[in-house]
C-alpha positions as CSV (number, residue, x, y, z in Angstrom):
1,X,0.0,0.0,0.0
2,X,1.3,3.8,-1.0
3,X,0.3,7.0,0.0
4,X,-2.0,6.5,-2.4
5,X,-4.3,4.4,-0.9
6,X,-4.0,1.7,-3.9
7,X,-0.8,-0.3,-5.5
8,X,-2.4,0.8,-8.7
9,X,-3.3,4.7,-7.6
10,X,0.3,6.0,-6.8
11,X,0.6,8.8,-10.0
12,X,-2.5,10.3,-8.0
13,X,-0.5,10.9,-4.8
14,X,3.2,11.7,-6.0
15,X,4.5,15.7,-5.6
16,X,5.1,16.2,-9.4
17,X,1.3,16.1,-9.8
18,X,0.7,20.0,-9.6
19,X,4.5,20.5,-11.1
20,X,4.8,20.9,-15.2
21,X,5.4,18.0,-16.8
22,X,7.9,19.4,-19.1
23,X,10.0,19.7,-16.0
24,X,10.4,15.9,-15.8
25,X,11.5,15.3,-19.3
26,X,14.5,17.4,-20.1
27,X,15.9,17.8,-23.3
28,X,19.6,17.4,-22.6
29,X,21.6,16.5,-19.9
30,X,23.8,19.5,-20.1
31,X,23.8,23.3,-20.0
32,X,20.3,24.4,-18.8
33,X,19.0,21.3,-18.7
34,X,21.2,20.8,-15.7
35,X,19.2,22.7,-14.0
36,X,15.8,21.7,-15.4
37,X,16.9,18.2,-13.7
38,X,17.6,19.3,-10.4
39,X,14.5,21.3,-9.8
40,X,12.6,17.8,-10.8
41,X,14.7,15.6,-8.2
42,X,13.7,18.6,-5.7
43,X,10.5,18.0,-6.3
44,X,11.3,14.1,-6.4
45,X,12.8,14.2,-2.7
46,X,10.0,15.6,-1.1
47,X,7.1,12.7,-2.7
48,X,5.8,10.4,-0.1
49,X,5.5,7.9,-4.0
50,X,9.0,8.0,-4.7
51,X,9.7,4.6,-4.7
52,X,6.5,3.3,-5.9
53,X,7.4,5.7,-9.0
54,X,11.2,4.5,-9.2
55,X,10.3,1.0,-9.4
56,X,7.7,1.8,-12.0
57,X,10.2,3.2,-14.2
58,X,12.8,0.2,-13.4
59,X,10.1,-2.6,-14.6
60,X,8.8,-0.5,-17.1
61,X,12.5,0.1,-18.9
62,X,11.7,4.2,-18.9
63,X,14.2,5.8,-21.0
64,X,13.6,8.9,-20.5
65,X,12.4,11.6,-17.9
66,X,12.9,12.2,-14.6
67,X,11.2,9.1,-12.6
68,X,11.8,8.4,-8.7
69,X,14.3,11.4,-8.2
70,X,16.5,9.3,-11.2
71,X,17.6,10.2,-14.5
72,X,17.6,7.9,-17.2
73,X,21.6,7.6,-17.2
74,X,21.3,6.6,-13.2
75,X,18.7,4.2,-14.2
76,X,20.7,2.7,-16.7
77,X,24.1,3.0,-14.3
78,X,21.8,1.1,-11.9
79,X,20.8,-1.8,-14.4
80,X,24.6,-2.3,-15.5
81,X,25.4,-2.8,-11.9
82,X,22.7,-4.9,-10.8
83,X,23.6,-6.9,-13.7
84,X,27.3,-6.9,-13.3
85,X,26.2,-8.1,-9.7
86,X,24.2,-10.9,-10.6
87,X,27.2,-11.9,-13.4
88,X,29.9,-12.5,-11.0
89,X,27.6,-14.1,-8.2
90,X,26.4,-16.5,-10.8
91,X,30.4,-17.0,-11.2
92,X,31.5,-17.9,-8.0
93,X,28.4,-20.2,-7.6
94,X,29.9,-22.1,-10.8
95,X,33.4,-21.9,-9.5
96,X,32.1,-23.2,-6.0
97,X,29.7,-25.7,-7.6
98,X,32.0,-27.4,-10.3
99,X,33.3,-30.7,-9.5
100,X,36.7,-31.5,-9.5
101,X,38.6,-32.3,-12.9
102,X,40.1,-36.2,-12.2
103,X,42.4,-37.6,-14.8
104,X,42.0,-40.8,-16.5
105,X,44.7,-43.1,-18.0
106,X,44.2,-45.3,-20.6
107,X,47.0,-46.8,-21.5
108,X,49.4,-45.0,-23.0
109,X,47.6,-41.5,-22.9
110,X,45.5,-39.3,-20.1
111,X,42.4,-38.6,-20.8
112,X,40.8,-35.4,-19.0
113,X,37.6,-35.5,-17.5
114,X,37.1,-32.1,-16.6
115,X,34.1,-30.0,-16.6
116,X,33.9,-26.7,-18.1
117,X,34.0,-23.6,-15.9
118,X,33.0,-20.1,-16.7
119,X,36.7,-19.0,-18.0
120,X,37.4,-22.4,-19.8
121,X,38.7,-25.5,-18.5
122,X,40.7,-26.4,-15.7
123,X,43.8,-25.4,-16.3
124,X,45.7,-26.8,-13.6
125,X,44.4,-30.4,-14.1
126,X,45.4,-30.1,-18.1
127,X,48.7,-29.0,-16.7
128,X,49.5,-31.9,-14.4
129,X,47.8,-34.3,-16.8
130,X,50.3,-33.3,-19.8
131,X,53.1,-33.8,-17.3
132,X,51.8,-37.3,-16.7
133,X,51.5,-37.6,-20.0
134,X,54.9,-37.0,-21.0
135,X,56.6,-39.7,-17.9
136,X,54.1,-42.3,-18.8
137,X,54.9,-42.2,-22.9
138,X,58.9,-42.2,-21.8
139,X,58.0,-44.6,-19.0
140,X,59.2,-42.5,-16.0
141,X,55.9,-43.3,-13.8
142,X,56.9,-42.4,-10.2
């Protein structure tokens, strides 16, 4: 529930309601415009909807305007972040997840049973596994 009264009836409540709606939609991002922008976050700090509004614009991909006391470009900033965010999490729960690479030999030649990880292969296990390669084919085996 908003100030509103209603999930569906915060517009009706927010402070930019008596304010010009040109205000909110600048045409630049420079020069006067600067301005223009922060006389709508002003305005933005002060609404009792600011958040209902913000997370309007978020799920609704607003590119444009003044929405939740955010421009577009801090919108955007705060996309690439979350995203970046979710990225490297979903990397270290691969890294943590990924079984072990084990070795197999086959007569002459190892075999590598590793698993792919987000960079590529395990590199370490490839290593060891072409050293073991090279004393089993001369017949150094230790």
């Amino acid at each position: 529930m908003t100030g509103a009264g209603s999930v569906t009836n915060w517009r009706s409540a927010g402070a930019c309601l008596s304010a010009d709606p040109d205000l909110f939609f600048p045409i630049s991002t420079s020069g006067p415009a600067q301005r223009q922008i922060a006389r709508a976050k002003m305005i933005c700090a002060g609404c009792g909807v600011r958040q209902e509004c913000l997370q309007f614009a978020m799920s609704h991909d607003q590119l444009y305007g003044i929405w939740g006391g955010t421009t577009a470009e801090d919108r955007q900033r705060d996309r690439r972040r979350k995203r970046r965010a979710a990225a490297a999490a979903a990397k270290r729960a691969v890294a943590v997840l990924s079984p072990p690479c084990y070795p197999t030999v086959l007569s002459h030649s190892v075999i590598p049973q590793c698993y792919p990880l987000a960079a590529g292969y395990c590199r370490a296990s490839q290593r060891s596994m072409q050293a073991r390669s090279s004393s089993v084919s001369t017949g150094l085996v230790t």
